[in-house]
N, C-alpha and C positions, 0 to 999 in steps of 0.2 A: 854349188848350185848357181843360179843365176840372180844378180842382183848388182849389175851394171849397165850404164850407158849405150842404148841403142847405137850399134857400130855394124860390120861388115870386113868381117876377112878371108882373104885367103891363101892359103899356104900352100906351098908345093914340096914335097921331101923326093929325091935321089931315089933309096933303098933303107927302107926300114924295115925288120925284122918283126914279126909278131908273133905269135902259139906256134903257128906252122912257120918252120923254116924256108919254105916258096913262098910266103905271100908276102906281097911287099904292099906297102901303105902307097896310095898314087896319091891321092892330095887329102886335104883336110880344110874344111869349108864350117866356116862359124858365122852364125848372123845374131845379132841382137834385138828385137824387136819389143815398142811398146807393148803393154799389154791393151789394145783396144782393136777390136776386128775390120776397121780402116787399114792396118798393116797385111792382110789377105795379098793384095796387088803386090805390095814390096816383097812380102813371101812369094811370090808367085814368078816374079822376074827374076830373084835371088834362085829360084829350083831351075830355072827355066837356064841360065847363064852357065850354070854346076852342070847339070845335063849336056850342053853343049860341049863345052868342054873334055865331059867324061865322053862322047859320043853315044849316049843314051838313047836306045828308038825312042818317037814320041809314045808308042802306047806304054813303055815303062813310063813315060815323064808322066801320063798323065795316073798313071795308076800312083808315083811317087807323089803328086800334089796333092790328090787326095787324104796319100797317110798323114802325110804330114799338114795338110790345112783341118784332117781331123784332129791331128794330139795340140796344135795348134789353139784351136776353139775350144778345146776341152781345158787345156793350160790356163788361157785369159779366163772360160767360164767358171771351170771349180776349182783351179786355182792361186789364181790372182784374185777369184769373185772379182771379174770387172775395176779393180783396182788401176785408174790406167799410170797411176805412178810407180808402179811394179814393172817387171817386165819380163819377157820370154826370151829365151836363148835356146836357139837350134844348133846342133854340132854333125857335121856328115864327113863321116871316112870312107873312102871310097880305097879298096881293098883288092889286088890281081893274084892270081897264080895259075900255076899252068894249066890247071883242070876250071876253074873260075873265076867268077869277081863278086863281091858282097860292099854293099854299103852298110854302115851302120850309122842309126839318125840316134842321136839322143836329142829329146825335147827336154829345156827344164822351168820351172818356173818359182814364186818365189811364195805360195804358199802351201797348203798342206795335202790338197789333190782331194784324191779319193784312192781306194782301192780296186783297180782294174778288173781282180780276178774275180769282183763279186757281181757288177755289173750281170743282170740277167740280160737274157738270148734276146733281143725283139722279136725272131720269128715265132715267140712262144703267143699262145694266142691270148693268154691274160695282159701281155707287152704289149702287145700291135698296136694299137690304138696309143700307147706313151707317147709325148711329143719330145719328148727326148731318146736316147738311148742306142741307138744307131751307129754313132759312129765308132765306139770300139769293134762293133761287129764291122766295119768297115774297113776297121786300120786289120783289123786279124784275118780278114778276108786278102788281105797284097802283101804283109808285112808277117814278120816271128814276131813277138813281145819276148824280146831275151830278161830285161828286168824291169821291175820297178821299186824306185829306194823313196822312201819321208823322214825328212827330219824336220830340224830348226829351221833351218834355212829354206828349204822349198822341198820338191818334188821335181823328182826326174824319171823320164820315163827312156828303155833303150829297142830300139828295133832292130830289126833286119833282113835287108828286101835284096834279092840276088837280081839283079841286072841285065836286062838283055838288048 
């Protein structure tokens, strides 16, 4: 999981091999952030840099800051609980072959989360009116939820948003 020293990297691989024999891994992009929602901006210029980079339209970039500034808020809120000596750790692979390209973000953080899949609808009409609640329906509105794991260590959450 995550439970290291806010840092920033980034990696570039050749040819890596994954499930499919044509896709090759194009970079691998990891950032570490506190956990307190002042890190929004450095999240924001770290997507923003990855994007450029990958040459991402802006309407992916802005539909990608959303996913990820919601699993983000959701990491620091339930779980880290605002804890700002914890912290969040993003990890994005950005993935080609000849028919596509896929990112996949793993968000993780270093407490116990929640369960995703239990999360009710907000557009339900006993929801509406929650002041919370929103934004997994937002991440699952641009993003897959491929998994999510809890243990000891924290919670991680995996997506995947295809690029265009």
């Amino acid at each position: 999981m995550c439970c290291v020293r806010p840092s920033f990297v980034v990696t570039f691989y050749g040819q890596f091999l994954l499930v499919q024999p044509t896709a090759k891994l194009m970079a691998d992009y990891r950032l570490v952030l506190s956990s307190t929602y002042d890190e929004c901006r450095r999240l924001q210029d770290f997507l923003e840099v990855m994007a450029e980079r990958e040459g991402f339209s802006s309407g992916f970039l802005q539909e990608l800051h959303l996913v990820v500034k919601e699993a983000f808020v959701n990491a620091v809120r339930h779980g880290n609980r605002g804890n700002r000596e914890k912290n969040v750790c993003l990890s994005l692979e950005s993935f080609s072959s000849d028919l596509s390209r896929e990112l996949l973000i793993d968000i993780s953080d270093c407490g116990s989360g929640f369960a995703i899949h239990d999360v009710d609808d907000p557009r339900d009409p006993d929801h509406v009116m929650k002041s919370s609640g929103r934004g997994i329906f937002l991440i699952r509105s641009y993003a897959e939820i491929l998994d999510q794991q809890s243990d000891e260590n924290g919670c991680s959450l995996r997506l995947r948003m295809r690029p265009y």
